[in-house]
N, C-alpha and C positions, 0 to 999 in steps of 0.2 A: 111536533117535537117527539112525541112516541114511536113516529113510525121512522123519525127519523136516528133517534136511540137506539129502532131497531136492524136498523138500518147497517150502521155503523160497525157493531163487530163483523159484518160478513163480509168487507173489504177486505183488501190484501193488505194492507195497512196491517190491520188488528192482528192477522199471525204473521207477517211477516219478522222473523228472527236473525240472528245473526248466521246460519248455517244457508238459509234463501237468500241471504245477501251475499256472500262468499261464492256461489253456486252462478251467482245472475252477474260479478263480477267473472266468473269464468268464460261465462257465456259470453259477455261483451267482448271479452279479450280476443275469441275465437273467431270472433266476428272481425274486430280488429287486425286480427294476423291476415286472413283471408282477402280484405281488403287494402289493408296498408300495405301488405310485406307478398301480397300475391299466393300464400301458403294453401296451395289446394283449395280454394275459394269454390267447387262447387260441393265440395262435401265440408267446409267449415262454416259457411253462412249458414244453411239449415244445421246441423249440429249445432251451430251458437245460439243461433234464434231458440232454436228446439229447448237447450240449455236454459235459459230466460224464460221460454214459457212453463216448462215447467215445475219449473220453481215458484211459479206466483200462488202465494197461498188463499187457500179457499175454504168454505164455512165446509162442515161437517153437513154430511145428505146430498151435498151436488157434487154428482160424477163429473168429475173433471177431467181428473189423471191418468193417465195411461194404464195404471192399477185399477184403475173403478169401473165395476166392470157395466158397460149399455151407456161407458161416455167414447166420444168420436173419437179421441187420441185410444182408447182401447183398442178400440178395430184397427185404427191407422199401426198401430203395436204387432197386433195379429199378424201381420207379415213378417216382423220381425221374429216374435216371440215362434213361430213355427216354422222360419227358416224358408220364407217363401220369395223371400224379396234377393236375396244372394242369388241364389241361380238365375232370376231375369237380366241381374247384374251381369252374370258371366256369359251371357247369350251376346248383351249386348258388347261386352268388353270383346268376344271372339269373333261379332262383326265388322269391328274395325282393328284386326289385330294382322298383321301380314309376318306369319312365320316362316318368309322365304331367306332369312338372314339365319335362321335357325339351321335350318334344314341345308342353308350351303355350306355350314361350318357345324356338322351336328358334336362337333368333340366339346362343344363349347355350350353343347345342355347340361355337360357334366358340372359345372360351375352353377347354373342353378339348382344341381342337386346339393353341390355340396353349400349352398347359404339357407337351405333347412337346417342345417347342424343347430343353427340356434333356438331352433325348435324345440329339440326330444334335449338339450344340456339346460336349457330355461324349464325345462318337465323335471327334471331332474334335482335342479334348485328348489323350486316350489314343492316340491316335495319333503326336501329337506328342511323347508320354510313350515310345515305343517297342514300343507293342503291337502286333499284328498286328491288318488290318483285319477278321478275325471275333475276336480278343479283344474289340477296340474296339467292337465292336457288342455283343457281351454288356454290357460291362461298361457302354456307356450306358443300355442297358433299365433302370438302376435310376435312372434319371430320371424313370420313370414312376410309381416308389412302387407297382409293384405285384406281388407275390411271387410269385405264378404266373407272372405272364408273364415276370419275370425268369429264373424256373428254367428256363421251358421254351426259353426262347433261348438261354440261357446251353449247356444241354444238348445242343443242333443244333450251334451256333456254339462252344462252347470248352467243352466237360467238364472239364477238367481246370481251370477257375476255379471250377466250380459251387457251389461249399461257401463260395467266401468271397464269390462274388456273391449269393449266398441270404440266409446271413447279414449281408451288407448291406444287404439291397431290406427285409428285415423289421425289420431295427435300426432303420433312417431311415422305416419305416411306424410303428413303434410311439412315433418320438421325434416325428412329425409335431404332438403339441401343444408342442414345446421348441423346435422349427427353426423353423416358418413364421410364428408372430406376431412376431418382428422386425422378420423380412423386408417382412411385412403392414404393419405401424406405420411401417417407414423409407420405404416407396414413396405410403402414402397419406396425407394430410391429415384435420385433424382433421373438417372440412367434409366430404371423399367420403364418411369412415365411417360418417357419419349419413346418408345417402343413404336415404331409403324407396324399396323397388322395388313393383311393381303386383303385386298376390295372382295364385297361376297361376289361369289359368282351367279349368276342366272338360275334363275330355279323355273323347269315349267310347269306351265298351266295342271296338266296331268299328277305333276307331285304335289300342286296346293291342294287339289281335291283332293287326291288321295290320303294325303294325310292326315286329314281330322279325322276321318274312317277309322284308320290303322290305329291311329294314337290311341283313339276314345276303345275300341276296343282290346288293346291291350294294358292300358291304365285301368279300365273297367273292373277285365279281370284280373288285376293285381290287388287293386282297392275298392271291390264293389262300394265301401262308401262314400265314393268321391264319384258316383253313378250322377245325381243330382246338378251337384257343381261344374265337371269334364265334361259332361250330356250337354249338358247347352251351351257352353265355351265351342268346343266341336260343331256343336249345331249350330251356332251363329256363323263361324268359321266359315261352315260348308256353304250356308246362305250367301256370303262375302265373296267364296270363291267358287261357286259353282258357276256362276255366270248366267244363273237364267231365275235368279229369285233376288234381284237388285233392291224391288220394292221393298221385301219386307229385312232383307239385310239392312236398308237405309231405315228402315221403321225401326229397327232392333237399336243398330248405335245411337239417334238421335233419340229422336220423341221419346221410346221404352224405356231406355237408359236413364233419361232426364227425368222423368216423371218420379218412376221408381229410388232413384237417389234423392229428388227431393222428398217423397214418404217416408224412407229411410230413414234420413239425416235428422227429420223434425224428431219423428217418434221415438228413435237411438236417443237423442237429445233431451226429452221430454222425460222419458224413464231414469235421469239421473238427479230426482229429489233428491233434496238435500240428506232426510231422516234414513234414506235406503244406501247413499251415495258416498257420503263423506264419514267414512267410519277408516281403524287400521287397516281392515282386510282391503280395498281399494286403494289406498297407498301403496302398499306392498304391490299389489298385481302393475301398478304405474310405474315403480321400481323394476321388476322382473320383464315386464314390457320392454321397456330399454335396454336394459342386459340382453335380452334377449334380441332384439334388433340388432344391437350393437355386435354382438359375436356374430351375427347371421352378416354380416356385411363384412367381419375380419376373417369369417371360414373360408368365403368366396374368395375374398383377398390373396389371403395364404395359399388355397388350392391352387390357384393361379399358377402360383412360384411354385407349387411343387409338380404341377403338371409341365412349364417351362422345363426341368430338368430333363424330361426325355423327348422334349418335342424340338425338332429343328426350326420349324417356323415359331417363332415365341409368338405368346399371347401376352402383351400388357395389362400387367395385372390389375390395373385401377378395371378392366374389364370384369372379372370378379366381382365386386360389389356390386353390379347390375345384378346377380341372381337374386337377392332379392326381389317380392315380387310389387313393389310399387313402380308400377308401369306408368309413365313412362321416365316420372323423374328420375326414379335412380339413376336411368342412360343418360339424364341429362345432366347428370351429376358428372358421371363420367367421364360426357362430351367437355366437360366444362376444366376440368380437373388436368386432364388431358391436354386440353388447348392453354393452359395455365403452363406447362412444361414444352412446351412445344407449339406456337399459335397455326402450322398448318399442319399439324396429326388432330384426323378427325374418327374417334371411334364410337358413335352413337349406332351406326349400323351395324358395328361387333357386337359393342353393347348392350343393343334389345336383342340380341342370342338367348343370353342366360338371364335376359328380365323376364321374356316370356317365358323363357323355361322353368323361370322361377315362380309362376302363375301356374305351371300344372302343378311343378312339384310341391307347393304347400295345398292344392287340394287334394295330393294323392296323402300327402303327409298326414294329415285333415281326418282321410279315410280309413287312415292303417291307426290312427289312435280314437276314432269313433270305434270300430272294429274291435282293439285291442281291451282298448277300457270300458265298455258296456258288456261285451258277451263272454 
């Protein structure tokens, strides 16, 4: 009976509270959209799990947590917490990324620049909100919809929000079919959404290679701190498209990719204890997230229509909210939205124009507020 009295308070039982129950009901939830509703399921099952594990409370002296330091979710952390896990992400993202739809209709990266807006105007808010200006610049990256590049600024620029801006950048990437067809529908007429755009045309061999080259080095040197992130997007790219490094371009999208999003998702997940997690300042950044997505998908919208005013061949604007950079739903949103107003207008191939484009321009964006706001 003593050992087992002694026993007894070091279950989860004994601290589990009302705030680990709240946290481990998120987690299930997460789980639940993922598998019920299909919501990004390979980065919401580990984030949900992650969510639920660490949240199970534990005796005082065993490192457990992601916080304590010589326990395994610590190390598994260490990737995150030093910004090491986003770039193998973007290697692998630029191994299976074919930016020949970009490159046939290059007027149409201008639209993934313009759905950064929601960026540097959510910087702008959060400031006005009371955060500092390297809070404010984490917490706008998740205007970009894109989960690496959030971590990894977040990481430079404020560590100590990273868990609830992760968990934000991937909640509002996986709810990307629930948010942006409103927004899409409210901004456009029933007339733009039937819009036919012109088939891309042929892009060759010679200009895929060449271009992750050219890009990377002149993004480089716009934004040396998006060196990290464009380095290995480019570098995967080139694996993809150089045609004579198959093996390890297929090593890069599958196996590398997978492994590293599951470390990711648990230990992202793991670091949103209740006691660090569930305070106002993480509401508000889950607040400002949205906003922030949400104008990053009516900028692209809108630029749409005002580039339509001088251009002879229109662009259908529901094309626009692709520049965000949640690749590849948002074009699927698009495709979807599109064929809603019209069932044989098909523009997923217009589409990932300004999705991909909207994958460099939130790490150049990324770079000009690492930049801006440290030095």
């Amino acid at each position: 009976m003593d050992t087992f009295q002694q026993f007894l308070p070091t279950t989860g039982f004994a601290g589990l509270d009302f705030g680990h129950a709240v946290m481990i009901v998120v987690g299930l939830v997460f789980v639940t959209l993922a598998i019920v509703k299909d919501y990004e399921p390979l980065l919401l099952v580990p984030i949900g799990f992650g969510i639920v594990l660490g949240n199970i409370p534990y005796a005082d002296g065993m490192p457990l947590g992601v916080y304590d330091e010589g326990s395994v979710l610590y190390y598994l952390y260490f990737g995150v917490k030093q910004g090491i896990f986003p770039p193998l992400i973007f290697m692998g993202i630029g191994a299976m990324t074919d930016f020949s739809t970009m490159l046939s209709n290059p007027k149409l990266i201008l639209l993934g620049g313009a759905a950064q807006m929601g960026i540097f105007l959510t910087l702008i808010g959060a400031l006005g909100l009371g955060f500092t200006p390297m809070e404010a610049g984490a917490i706008g990256i998740i205007g970009g919809a894109d989960g690496p590049t959030a971590i990894f600024l977040s990481a430079k620029l404020a560590p100590h929000l990273l868990g609830a801006i992760a968990v934000a950048a991937y909640s509002y990437m996986a709810l990307v079919p629930v948010i942006q067809p409103p927004i899409m529908k409210l901004l456009t007429t029933p007339a733009e959404r039937k819009i036919r755009m012109k088939a891309p045309r042929r892009v060759s061999k010679r200009e895929r290679i060449l271009f992750p080259i050219t890009a990377f080095l002149i993004c480089a040197l716009i934004a040396p701190g998006s060196i990290a992130l464009l380095g290995m997007l480019f570098l995967g790219n080139l694996l993809k498209e150089s045609g004579v490094t198959e093996r390890l371009a297929n090593s890069a999208r599958n196996a590398m990719i997978d492994i590293v999003t599951i470390l990711l998702g648990v230990s992202v997940g793991a670091s949103t204890q209740a006691d660090t997690f569930l305070t106002p300042q993480s509401l508000l950044i889950f607040g400002l997230g949205a906003l922030s997505f949400m104008i990053a998908t009516a900028s692209g919208v809108l630029f749409a229509k005002f580039m339509n005013l001088f251009l002879k061949d229109k662009i259908n604007p529901l094309v626009g909210a692709a520049g965000v950079s949640a690749v590849p739903d948002s074009a699927r949103v698009v495709q979807m939205i599109g064929r809603q107003a019209d069932p044989d207008n098909h523009l997923l191939m217009q589409a990932m124009a300004p999705n991909v484009a909207g994958v460099i321009g939130s790490a150049i964006a990324a770079g000009v507020l690492w930049s801006v706001l440290v030095l």
